[in-house]
N, C-alpha and C positions, 0 to 999 in steps of 0.2 A: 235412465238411459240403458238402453239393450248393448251387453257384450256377449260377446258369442263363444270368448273362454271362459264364460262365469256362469255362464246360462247351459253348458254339459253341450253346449251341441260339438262334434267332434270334427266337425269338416276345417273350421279353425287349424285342428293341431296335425292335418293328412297331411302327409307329403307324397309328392310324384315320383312315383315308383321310376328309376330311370328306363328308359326303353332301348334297346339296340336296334341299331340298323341293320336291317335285314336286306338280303337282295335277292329278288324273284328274278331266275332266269326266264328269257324269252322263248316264247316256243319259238319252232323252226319256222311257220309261219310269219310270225313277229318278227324274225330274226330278219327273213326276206323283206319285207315290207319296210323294215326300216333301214336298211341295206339302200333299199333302194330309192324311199325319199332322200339319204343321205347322198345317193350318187345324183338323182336330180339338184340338188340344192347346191353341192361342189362342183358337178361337172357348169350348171349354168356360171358361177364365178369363173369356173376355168377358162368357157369362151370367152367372158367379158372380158378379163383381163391378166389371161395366163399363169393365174396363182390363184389362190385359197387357202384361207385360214379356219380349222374349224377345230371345238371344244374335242378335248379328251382327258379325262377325270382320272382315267383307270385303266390299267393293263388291257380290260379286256375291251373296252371301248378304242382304243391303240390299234386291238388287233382287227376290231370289226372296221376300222378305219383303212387299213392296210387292205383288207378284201374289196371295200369302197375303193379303192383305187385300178383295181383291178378289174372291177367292171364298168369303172368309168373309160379304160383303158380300151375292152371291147367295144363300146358304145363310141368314140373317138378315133380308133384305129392309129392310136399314136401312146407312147407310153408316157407313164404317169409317176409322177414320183410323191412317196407321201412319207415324211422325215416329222420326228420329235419336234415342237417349233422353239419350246419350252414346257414347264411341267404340266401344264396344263391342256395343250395346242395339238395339233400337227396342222403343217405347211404340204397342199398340195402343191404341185407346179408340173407343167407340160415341158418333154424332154425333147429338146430340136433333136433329131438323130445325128447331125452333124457337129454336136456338144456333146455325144455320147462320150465318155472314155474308153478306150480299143486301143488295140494293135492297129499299128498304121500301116495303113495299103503298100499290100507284099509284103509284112514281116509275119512270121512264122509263129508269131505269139510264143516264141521257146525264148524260154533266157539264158544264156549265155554266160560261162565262167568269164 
């Protein structure tokens, strides 16, 4: 019977080197294109049904999502709201203007002692 720690061959006793995760930034290219599949793919949820739930792993995937709201904002001409949903998420949703929070018609926005 062939054993493979008796027999010297050495792959038996290798171990896997561990490897780190690395992250390649996107070029600016990359960066638009997927900017913008992302605002295709939330804004279409957003028509359907005035909200959107989409992945965010990472600070900077957060912050690329925040921008995706913002040209989902131009492309709709309505503003766009994109919050934490939990750790993982964020929650788009389209903002009635008439839900906005403001000062109410004719106060001065001052506050008062």
């Amino acid at each position: 019977m062939w054993d493979a720690h008796s027999s010297g061959d050495v792959r038996g006793d290798a171990q896997e080197a561990p490897q780190e995760v690395t992250r390649t930034p996107l070029t600016a290219e990359e960066e638009l294109r997927s900017r913008s599949v992302f605002a295709t793919e939330i804004g279409t949820q957003l028509a359907r049904q005035g909200w959107a739930v989409f992945p965010a792993h990472t600070p900077e995937e957060r912050i690329r999502l925040f921008a995706v709201a913002r040209i989902i904002e131009q492309r709709l001409g309505r503003r766009v709201e994109a919050v934490p949903e939990d750790i993982c998420s964020m929650r788009f949703t389209v903002v009635d203007a008439a839900h906005e929070v403001g000062p109410a018609t004719g106060a001065s926005g001052r506050l008062t002692d």
